[in-house]
GUTIDO-612901 format. One record per residue (C-alpha): x, y negated, z negated; residue in three letters. Coordinates in steps of 0.2 Angstrom, whole numbers, plus 2048, in hexadecimal, padded with zeros to 3 digits. Each point is the difference from the previous one (the first is absolute). Example, Ala and Ser with C-alpha at 12.3 -4.5 7.8 and 13.67 -1.06 7.14 Angstrom:
BEGIN
83E8167D9ALA
8067EF803SER
END
This chain:
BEGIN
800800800UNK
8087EE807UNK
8017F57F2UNK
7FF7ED802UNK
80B7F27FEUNK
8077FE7EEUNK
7FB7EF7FAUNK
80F7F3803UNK
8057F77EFUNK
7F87F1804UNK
7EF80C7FDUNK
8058057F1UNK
8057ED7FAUNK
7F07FA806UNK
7F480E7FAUNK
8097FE7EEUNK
7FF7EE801UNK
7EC803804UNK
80080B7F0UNK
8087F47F4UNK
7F67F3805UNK
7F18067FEUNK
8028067F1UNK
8067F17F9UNK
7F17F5807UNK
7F480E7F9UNK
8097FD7EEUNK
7FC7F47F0UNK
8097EF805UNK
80D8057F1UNK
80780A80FUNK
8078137FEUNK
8118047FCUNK
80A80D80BUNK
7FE80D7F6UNK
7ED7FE802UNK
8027FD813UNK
80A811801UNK
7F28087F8UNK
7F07F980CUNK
80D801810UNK
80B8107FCUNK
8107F680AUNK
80D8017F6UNK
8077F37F4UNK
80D7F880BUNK
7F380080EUNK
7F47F77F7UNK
80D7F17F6UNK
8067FE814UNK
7EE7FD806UNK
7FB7F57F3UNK
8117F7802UNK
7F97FE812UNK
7EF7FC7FDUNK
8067F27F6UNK
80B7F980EUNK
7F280080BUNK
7F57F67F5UNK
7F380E7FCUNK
8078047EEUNK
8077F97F1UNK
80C8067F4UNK
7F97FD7EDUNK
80A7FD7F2UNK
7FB8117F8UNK
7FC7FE7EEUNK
7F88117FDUNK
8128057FAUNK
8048047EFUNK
80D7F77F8UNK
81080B7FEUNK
7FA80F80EUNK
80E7F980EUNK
7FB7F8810UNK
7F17FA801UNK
7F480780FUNK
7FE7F8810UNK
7F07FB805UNK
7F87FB80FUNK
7ED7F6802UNK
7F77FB80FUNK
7FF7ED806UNK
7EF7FE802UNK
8057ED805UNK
80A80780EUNK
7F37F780BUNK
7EC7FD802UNK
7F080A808UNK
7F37F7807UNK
7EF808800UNK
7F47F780DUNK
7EB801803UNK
7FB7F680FUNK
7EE8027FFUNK
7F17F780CUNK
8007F17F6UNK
80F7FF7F6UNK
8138087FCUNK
8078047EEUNK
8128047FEUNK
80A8077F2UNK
8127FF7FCUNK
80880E7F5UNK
8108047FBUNK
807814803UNK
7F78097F4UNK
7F07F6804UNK
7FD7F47F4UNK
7F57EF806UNK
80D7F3800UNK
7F57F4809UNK
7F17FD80CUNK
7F67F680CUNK
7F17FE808UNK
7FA7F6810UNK
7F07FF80BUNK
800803814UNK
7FB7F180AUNK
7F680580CUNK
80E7FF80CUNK
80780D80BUNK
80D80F7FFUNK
8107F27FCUNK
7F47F97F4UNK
7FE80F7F7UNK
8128067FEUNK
8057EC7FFUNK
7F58027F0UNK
8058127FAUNK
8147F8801UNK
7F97F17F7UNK
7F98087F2UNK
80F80E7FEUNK
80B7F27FEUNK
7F57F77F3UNK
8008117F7UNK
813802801UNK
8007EE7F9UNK
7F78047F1UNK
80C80E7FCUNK
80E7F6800UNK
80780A811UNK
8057FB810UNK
7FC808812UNK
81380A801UNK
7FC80A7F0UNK
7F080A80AUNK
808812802UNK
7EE805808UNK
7EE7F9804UNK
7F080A800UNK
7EF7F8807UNK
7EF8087FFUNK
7F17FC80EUNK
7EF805802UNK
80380C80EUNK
806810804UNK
815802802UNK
80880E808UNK
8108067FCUNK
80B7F7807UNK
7FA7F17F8UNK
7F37FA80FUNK
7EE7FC801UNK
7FB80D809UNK
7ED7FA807UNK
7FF7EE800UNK
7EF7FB801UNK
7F27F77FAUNK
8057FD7EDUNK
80F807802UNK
8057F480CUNK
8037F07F4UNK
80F80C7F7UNK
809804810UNK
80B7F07FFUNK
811808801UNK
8037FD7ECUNK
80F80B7FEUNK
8097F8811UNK
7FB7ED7FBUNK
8058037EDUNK
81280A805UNK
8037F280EUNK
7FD7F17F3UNK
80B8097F2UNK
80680E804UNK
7F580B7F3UNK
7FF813804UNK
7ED800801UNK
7F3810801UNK
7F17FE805UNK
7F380A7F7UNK
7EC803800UNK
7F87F67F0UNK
7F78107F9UNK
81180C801UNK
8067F37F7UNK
7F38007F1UNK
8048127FEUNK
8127FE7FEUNK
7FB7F27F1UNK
7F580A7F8UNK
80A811800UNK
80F7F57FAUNK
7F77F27F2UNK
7ED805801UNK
7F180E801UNK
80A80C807UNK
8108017F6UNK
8068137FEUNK
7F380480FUNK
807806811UNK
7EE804809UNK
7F87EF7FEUNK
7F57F580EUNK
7FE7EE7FCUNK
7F37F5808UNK
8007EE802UNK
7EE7FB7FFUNK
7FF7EE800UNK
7FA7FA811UNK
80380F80CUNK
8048137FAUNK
813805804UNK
80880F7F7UNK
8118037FAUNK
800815800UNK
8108097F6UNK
7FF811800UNK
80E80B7F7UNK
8097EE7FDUNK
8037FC811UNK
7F57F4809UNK
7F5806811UNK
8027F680EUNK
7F880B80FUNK
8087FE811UNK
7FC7EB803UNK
7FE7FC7ECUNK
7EF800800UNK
7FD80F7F4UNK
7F97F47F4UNK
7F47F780BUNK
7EF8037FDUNK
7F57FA80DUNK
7FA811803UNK
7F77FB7F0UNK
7F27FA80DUNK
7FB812804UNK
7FD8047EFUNK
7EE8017F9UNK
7FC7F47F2UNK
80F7F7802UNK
8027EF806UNK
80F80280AUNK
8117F97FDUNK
7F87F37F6UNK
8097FA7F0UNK
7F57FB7F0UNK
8017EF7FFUNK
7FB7FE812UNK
7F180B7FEUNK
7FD7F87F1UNK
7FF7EF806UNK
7F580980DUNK
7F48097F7UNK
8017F17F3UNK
7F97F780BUNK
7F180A805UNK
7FC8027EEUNK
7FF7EC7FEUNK
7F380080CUNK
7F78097F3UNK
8057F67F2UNK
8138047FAUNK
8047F77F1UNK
7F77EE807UNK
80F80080DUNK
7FB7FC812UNK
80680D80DUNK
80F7F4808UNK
8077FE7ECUNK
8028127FDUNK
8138067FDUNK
8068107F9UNK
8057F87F1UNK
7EE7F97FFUNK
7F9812803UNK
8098087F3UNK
8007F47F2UNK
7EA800802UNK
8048147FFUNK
8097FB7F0UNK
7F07F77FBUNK
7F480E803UNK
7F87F680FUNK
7F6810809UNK
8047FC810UNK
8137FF7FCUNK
80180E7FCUNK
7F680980EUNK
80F7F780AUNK
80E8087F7UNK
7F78117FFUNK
7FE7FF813UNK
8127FD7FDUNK
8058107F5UNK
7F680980CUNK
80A7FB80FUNK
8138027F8UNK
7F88117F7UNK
7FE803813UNK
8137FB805UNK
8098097EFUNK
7F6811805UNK
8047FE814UNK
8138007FAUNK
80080A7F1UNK
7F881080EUNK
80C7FD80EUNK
80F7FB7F5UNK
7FD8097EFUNK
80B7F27F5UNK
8028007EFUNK
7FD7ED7FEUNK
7F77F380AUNK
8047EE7FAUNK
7F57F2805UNK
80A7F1803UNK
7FF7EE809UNK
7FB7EF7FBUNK
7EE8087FAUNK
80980D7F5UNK
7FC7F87EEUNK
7EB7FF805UNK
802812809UNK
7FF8067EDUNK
7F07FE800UNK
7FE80980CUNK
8088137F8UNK
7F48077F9UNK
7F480180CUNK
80D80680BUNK
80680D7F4UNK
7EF8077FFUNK
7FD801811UNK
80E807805UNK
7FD8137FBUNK
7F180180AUNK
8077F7811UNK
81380D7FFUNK
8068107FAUNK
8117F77FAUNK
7FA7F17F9UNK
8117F67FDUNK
8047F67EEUNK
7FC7EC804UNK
8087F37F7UNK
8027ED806UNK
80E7F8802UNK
8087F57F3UNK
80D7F780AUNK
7F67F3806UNK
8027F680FUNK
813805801UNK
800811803UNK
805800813UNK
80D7F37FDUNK
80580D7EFUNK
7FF80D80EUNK
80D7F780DUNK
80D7FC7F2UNK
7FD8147FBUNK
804804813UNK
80F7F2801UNK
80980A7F2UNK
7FE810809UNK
8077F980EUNK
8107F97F7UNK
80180F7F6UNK
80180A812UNK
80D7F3807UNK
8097FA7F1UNK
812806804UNK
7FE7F9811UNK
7FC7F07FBUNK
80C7F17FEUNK
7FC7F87EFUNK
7FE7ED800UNK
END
């Protein structure tokens, strides 16, 4: 039997550095000494000291002045910690009406943030706006543009893999503004360009709902159903990135199609003011309006939000049949009223699916994409680190 190549030294340097690294940016900031480096790599002493040595050369490590020494035992133990202020991430959501961004630093903490509304004005608009408001964000983390090791944007539209929207059209076509080429030309940022929903997932797996969950679909519901779908922790994205989409929602009985809950509710809101919804003329109803007179007992409120449960009852039981997840998480701007909305869902849902899925709503608030990106941005240096060139 022909046996490949044996791996050059350069392999083996790399793939230790890989190791090394890693470990350390998984580690307490306190850092590891070498001797607990030896024991999560299984490279020898010498092997690890020379990596870290390195590490530290290239700006991705600091040597600690150790002080878990006993006084009188010898030499005290080298030890190494991660820089998470080797750089900055930036976490982007450009929605329909507005972007967010978020600065974090390596092991994603919120250093900063921003947000800015769209004019109105075409695709140069839009990313003249999304450039505008990453600066203000990097601003108010007391960063500058260099110190960006990697950029990750979420949009309201399906993304394939290679970072493309892959079906511009009617909605979509207000995202396809060439974000990633008209942020990388103006500063030279690494930029991914990523679907809003796949986004969410990744925030709540990492800091929400789905925490310690690998088989998780999360659904923003504000103004237009999207999911984000991880199953065995890796996210789906089907062939053009639309595995999420859920316009086939139309052909589904009792549901009102790809509709989110606070444009259904405005909707049906309004059909109930015609009958006398909480004194409010039909043209005043918002979703906040609907479900504060719910809060107040008003009875055709709540026949609103129990169309409502009946509808994302609907949705939860369409995903948990084709998809079986463990958890679906409701997010979006509407996330806080969707409460109201669980227990009708959860009692519905056994009737409408065999495997009826766990429901909890998102706690992340109107950050969760932008949370998401900055979760994506780190992946991305974490996969690049040794080849990047610290500022």
């Amino acid at each position: 039997m022909r046996k490949g190549p044996a791996a050059g030294p350069h392999v083996v340097r790399l793939a230790n550095a890989e190791a090394v690294l890693r470990r350390l940016r998984e580690a307490p900031e306190a850092g590891l000494t070498a001797t607990e480096l030896v024991d999560a790599t299984g490279l020898s002493r010498a092997t690890v000291i020379a990596v870290g040595d390195d590490l530290v050369r290239r700006g991705w490590a600091i040597g600690l002045d150790p002080e878990r020494a006993e006084a009188g035992r010898g030499r005290p133990p080298r030890t190494f910690a991660f820089r998470a202020d080797a750089g900055v991430v930036l976490g982007l959501d450009m929605g329909a009406g507005k972007t967010t961004a978020l600065v974090a630093d390596l092991r994603g903490r919120t250093l900063g943030s921003a947000s800015g509304a769209f004019p109105g004005a075409g695709a140069a608009g839009r990313v003249d706006t999304v450039s505008a408001t990453a600066l203000a964000a990097l601003a108010a983390a007391g960063t500058r543009p260099g110190r960006v090791l990697a950029a990750a944007a979420g949009v309201a539209a399906p993304v394939d893999r290679d970072g493309r929207i892959a079906t511009p059209r009617d909605f979509w076509e207000q995202f396809d503004v060439g974000l990633a080429e008209g942020l990388r030309a103006r500063h030279g940022w690494p930029v991914i360009l990523e679907n809003d929903a796949n986004l969410a997932a990744l925030a709540e797996q990492w800091r929400g709902a789905a925490q310690g969950v690998d088989d998780v679909a999360v659904v923003l519901a504000g103004e237009r159903l999207g999911a984000g779908l991880l199953e065995s922790g890796r996210l789906l994205r089907g062939r053009h990135g639309g595995a999420g989409e859920l316009s086939f929602l139309r052909l589904v009985e009792g549901a009102a199609g790809p509709h989110g809950i606070g444009q259904l509710a405005r909707a049906w809101g309004a059909e109930a003011a015609a009958g006398g919804l909480a004194g409010l003329a039909p043209a005043e109803v918002t979703a906040e309006a609907v479900f504060e007179a719910a809060r107040d007992g008003d009875p055709g409120a709540l026949g609103v939000l129990a169309r409502l449960a009946e509808h994302m009852s609907r949705v939860v039981a369409v995903l948990g049949t084709l998809l079986n997840p463990e958890l679906v998480v409701l997010g979006g701007a509407v996330a806080g009223a969707a409460a109201a909305l669980l227990p009708g869902i959860r009692q519905e849902l056994p009737r409408l699916t065999d495997t009826p899925p766990r429901v909890e709503v998102s706690a992340l608030g109107g950050d969760a994409v932008a949370l998401g990106a900055v979760r994506r941005a780190l992946d991305d240096v974490a996969d690049r680190a040794l080849a990047i060139e610290l500022p």
